[in-house]
N, C-alpha and C positions, 0 to 999 in steps of 0.2 A: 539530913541533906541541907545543904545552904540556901540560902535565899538568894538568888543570882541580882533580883534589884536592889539589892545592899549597896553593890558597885557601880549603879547608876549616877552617871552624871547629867544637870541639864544641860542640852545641847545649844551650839550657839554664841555661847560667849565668847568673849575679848579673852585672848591667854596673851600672855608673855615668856622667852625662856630665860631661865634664870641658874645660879646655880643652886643645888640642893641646901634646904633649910632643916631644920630636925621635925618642927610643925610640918611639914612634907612628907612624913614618913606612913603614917595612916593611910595618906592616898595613893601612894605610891605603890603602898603592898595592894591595895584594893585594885588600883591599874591590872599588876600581874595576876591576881586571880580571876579578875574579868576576863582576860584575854586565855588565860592556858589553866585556872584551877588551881588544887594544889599541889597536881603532879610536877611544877616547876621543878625541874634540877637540883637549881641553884639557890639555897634556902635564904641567902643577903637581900633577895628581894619579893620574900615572901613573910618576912619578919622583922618587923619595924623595927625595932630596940636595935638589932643586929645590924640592921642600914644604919640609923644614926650613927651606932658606934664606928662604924666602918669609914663612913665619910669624915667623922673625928679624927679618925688616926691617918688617913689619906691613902689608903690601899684602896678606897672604892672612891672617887670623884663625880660625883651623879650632876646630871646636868635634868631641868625639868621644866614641859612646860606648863605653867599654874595659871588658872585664871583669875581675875578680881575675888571669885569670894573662894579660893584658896585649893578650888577640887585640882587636879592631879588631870592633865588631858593625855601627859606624854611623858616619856622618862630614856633617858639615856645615861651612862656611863664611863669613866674610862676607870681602869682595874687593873691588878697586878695579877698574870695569869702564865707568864714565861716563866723561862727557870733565871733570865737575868733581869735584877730589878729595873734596870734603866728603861726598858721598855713598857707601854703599856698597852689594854686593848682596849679598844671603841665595840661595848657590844649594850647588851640589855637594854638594846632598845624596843620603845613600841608604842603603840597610840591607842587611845581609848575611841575602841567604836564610833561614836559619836562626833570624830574630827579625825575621819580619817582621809579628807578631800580637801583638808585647811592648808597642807605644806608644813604641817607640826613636825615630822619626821626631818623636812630638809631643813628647819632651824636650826632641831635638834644639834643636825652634824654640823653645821657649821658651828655653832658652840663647842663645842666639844675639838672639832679636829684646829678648827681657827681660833678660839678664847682659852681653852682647859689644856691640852696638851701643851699650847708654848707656854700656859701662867706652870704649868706644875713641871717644869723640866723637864719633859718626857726628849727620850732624843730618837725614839722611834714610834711609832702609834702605828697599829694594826688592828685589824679589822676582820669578823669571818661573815660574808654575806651568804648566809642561806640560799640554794638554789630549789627551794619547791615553788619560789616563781622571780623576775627579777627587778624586780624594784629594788632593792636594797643593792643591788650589784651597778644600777645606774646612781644611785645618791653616794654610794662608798671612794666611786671611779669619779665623782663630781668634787670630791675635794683631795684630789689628787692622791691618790692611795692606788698601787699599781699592782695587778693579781702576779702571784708567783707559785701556788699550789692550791689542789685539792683534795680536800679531807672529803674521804668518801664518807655515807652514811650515818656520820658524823653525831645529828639529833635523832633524839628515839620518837617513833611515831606516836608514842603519850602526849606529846611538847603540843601535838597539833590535835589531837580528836576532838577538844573544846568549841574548836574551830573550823573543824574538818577539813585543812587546809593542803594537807598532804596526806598521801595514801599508804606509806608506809616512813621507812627512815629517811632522814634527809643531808644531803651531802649540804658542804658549804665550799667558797671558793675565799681564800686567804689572802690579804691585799695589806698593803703597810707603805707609808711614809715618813721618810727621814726627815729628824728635825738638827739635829748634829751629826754630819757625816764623817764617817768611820772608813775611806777606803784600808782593805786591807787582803792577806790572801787566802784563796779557801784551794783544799784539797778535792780535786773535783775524779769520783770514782769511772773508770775506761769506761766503762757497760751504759753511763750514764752522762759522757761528755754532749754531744751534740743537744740532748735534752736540754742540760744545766744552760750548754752556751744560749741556745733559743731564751730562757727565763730569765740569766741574766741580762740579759739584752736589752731588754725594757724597763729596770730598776735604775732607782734613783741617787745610786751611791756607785762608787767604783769599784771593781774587785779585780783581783789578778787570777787567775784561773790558774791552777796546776795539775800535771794528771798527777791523783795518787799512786805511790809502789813499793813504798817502805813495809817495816815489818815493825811490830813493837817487842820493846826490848823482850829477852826470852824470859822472865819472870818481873811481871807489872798486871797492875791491879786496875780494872774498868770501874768505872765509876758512875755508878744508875741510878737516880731519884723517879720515883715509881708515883704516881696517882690513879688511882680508881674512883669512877664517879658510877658507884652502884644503880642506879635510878634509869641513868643513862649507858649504863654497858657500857662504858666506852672506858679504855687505860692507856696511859700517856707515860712513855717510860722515855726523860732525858739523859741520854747517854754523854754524859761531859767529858770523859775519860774511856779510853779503846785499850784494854791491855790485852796480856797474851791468855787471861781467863775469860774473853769475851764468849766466847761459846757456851763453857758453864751460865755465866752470870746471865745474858740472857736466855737462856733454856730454862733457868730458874724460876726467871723472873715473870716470865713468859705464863708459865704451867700456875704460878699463885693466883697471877688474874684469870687465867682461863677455869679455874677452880673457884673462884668467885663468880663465874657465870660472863664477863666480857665476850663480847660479840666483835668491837670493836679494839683494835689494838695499835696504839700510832708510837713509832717508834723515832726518835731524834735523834740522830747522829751530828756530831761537831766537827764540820767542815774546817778547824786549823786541825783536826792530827793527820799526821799527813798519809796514815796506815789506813786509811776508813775503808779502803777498797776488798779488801779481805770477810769485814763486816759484813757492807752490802751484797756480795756474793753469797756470805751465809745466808742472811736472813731472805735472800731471794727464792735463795733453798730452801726456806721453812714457808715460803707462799706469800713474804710479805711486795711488795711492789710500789714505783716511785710515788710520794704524793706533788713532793715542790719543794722551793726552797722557801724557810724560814730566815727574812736579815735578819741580824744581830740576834737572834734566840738566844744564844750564850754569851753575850756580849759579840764572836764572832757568828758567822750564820751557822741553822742547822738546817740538814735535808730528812723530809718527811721518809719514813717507810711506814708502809699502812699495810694491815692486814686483816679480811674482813670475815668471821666465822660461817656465816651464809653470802650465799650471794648477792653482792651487790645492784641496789636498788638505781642502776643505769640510766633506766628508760624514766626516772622521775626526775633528771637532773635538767633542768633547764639552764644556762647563758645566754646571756644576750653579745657579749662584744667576741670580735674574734680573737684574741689573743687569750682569752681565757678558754675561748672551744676547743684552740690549739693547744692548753696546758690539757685541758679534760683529754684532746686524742691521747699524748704522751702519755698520760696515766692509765688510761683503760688498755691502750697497746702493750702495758707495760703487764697491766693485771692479763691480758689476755697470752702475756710471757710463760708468769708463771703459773699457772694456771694450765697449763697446756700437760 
């Protein structure tokens, strides 16, 4: 068993944020096992050598705050985690025990959403604020990042028993700001107009709304990039391409992760084909239900469809602002659709 005051830091000191240095990397893993152990996920910040190299090559941008004799108080990130690169996410963040009443957290983002996203080109930055309580959903909404879905269930209740912070899985709420606007048009499915119109309505880019009704050509091929994050249960299947084998490829695709044990299954659809309506009615038929929209996910937006193998952990989700209590109604009314 570990020695949990390995990860001790003295309390008290002067920090600064800065961006990630490689000498940073010791503490920074030490940050994430203080807080969550080593059932962490996400191994980039659990493994020093693997963070340097990662912030070398610039898929992970770590932002930190360090103090004079060099401990690790706080850690943030932005990271390549969509299926299109121009986008990135503001997440892995977190604070060390010891300073968590300094404002370390709200440096952090402004770093990150005001210094790091505009130096590294990002032309979209997004965000998922955990709802097992809401602090992070007021600092995310503090630098203008606007909620447009909900990923139910989302983290596995390992992420917290460290910390006893949540009681089972935990849902997050999905928020993003543009930094180069992209207006453009998305195929918006009948069953899910009013929804869409309500979400788009509060985003920070323009779109044209169209109802979808086309059909895809009679022999064309879907196009699905599949991740599974074992630890986490959870499989992310981006749908780029809607052909007329969409039924096979996802039933396919479907059954491999459900045979690897996923609990959780979030499915993206690409709001320019203008067919998608056909899609959402199947997979509505296979129990999945609306999350929200994704801007730019594929360079054009995509709309979540979420499906959860037990029932969803409802009653732990907290919000704070109303236009996100109004995405969570849409979504559970939706689950309580199909469901029925």
């Amino acid at each position: 068993m570990e020695n949990q005051n390995q990860w001790n830091i003295d309390p008290g000191q002067e920090w600064v944020v800065d961006f990630f240095r490689p000498e940073d990397a010791e503490g920074v893993v030490g940050l994430f096992l203080s807080v969550y152990g080593r059932e962490y996920p996400i191994r980039t910040y659990i493994d020093p050598e693997l963070l340097v190299r990662e912030n070398a090559a610039g898929r992970t941008v770590s932002s930190v705050a360090r103090t004079k004799k060099g401990d690790i108080a706080g850690h943030m990130a932005l990271f390549c985690s969509a299926p299109f690169q121009g986008i990135k996410e503001c997440g892995a963040g977190l604070v060390h025990s010891s300073y968590r009443k300094e404002g370390v957290s709200s440096k952090l983002l402004e770093h990150v959403w005001e210094i790091s996203a505009p130096r590294s080109g990002v032309e979209c930055g997004f965000g998922e604020a955990v709802c097992n309580h809401v602090f992070m959903q007021r600092e995310v909404y503090s630098r203008k990042a606007e909620f447009s879905a909900l990923e139910v269930d989302l983290m596995p209740a390992t992420a917290y028993e460290k910390e006893k912070s949540a009681p089972g899985r935990v849902a997050s709420l999905f928020a993003s700001r543009t930094y180069r606007p992209k207006p453009h048009q998305v195929f918006v499915p009948a069953v899910y107009k009013n929804a869409l119109e309500y979400i788009y309505s509060g985003l920070d880019d323009k779109r044209e709304l169209l109802i979808s009704g086309k059909k895809p050509a009679p022999v064309s091929s879907t196009r699905i990039d599949v991740s599974y994050f074992g630890p986490a249960q959870v499989s992310r299947m981006a749908v780029w391409e809607i052909g007329s084998d969409f039924p096979y490829s996802i039933g396919h695709e479907e059954k491999k992760v459900l045979d690897q044990g996923a609990l959780v299954l979030q499915v993206w659809l690409n709001l320019s084909v203008p067919w998608i309506d056909a899609s959402v009615q199947l997979l509505r038929d296979k129990g999945y239900f609306l999350g929200g929209i994704f801007p730019r996910w594929f360079g054009s937006d995509g709309l979540l469809m979420q499906k959860i193998v037990k029932r969803p952990e409802w009653e732990s989700i907290h919000i704070h602002f109303d236009r996100a209590k109004r995405i969570r109604d849409l979504v559970y009314g939706d689950w309580l659709g199909v469901s029925a």
